[in-house]
C-alpha positions as CSV (number, residue, x, y, z in Angstrom):
1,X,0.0,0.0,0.0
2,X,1.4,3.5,-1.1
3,X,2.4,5.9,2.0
4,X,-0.3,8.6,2.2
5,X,1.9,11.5,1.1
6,X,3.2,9.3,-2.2
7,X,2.3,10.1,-5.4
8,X,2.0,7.9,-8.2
9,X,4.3,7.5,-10.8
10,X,3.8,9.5,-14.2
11,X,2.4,7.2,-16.8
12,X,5.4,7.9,-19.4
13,X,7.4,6.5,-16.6
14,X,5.7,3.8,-16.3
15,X,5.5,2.6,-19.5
16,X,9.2,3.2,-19.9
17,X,10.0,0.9,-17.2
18,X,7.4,-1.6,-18.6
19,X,9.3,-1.3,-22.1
20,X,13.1,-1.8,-20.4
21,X,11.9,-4.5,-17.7
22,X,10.3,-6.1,-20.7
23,X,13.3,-6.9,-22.6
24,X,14.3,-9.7,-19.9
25,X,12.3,-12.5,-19.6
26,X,13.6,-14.0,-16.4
27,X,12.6,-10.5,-14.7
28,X,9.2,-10.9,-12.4
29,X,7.2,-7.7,-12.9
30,X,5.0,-6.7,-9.4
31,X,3.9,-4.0,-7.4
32,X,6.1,-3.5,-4.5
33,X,4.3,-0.1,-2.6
34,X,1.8,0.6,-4.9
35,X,4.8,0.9,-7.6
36,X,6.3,-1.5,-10.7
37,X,9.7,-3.4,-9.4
38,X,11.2,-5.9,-11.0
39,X,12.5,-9.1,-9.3
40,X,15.1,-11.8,-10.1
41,X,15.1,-14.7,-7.8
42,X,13.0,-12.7,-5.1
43,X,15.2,-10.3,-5.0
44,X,14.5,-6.7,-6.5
45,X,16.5,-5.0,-9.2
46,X,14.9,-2.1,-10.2
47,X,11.3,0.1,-9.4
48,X,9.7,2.9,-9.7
49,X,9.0,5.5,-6.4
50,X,7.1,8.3,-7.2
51,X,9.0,10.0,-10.3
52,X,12.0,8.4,-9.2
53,X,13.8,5.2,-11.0
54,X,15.8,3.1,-8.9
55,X,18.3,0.3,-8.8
56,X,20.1,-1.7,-7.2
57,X,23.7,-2.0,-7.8
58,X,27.0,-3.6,-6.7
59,X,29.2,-1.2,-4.7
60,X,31.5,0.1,-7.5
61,X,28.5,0.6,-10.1
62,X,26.7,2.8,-7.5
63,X,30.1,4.4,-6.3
64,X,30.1,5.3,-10.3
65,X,26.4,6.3,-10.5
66,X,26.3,8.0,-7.3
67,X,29.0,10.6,-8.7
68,X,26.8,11.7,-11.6
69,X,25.0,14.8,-11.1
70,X,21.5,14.4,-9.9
71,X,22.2,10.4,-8.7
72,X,21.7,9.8,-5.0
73,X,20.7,6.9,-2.3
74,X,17.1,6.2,-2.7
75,X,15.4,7.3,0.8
76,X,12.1,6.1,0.6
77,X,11.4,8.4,3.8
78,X,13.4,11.2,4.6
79,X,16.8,10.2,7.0
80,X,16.2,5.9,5.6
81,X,18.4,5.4,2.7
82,X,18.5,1.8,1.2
83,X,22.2,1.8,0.6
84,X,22.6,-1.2,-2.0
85,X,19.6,1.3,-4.5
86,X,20.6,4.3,-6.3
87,X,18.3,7.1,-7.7
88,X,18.9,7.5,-11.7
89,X,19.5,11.2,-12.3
90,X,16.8,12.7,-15.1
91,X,19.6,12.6,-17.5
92,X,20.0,8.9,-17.6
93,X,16.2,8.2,-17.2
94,X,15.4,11.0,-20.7
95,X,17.6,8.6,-22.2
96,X,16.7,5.1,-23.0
97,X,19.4,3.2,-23.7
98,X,21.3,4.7,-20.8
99,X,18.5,3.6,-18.5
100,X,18.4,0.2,-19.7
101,X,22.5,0.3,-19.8
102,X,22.1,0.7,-15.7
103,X,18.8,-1.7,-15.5
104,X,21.2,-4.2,-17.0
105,X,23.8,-3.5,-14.0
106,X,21.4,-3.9,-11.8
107,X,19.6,-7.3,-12.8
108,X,23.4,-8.7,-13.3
109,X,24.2,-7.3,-9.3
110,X,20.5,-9.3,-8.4
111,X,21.8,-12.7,-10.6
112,X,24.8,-12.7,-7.7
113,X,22.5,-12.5,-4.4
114,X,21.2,-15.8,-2.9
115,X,17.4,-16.5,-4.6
116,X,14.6,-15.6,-1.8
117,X,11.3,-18.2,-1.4
């Protein structure tokens, strides 16, 4: 269930995460909070918050991505980061390929954790 002060994610955001997600068939696509995610062996990769895309990433891909402008730890309430997901900055997310570039980081970081039942 979404918080009560979330908003929803734009519908061109949506359907741009439907369209990268899409590409890989061994990605579950749920809701987690009221928002698409995508999961490999229980285990999330990427998702939408709000108008926010985020992923998950090993320590030196989000070291890389968290020194582009606009990137930062996703703190889905203010002061509780998740440090293992990073925030893409609009940049990345305006650009397809680059998006998908870091969606594919993140589902090959998810293929290395153990699977969740």
């Amino acid at each position: 269930m979404a918080g009560p002060s979330w908003k929803k994610s734009p519908p061109e955001l949506i359907e741009a995460f439907g369209a990268v997600a899409g590409r890989y068939q061994d990605l579950e696509l749920r809701k987690m909070f009221g928002y698409p995610a995508a999961f490999l062996g229980g285990n999330m990769a990427t998702c939408l918050h709000e108008e926010r895309w985020i992923v998950r990433l090993a320590e030196p891909d989000r070291t890389e991505l968290l020194a582009r402008e606009g990137a930062a730890l996703f703190e889905p309430m203010p002061g509780r980061p998740m440090r293992e997901y990073v925030v893409l900055p609009a940049d990345v997310v305006a650009d397809p390929d680059a998006t998908a570039g870091w969606v594919e980081r993140s589902i090959e970081h998810a293929r290395t954790l153990p699977p969740k039942r």
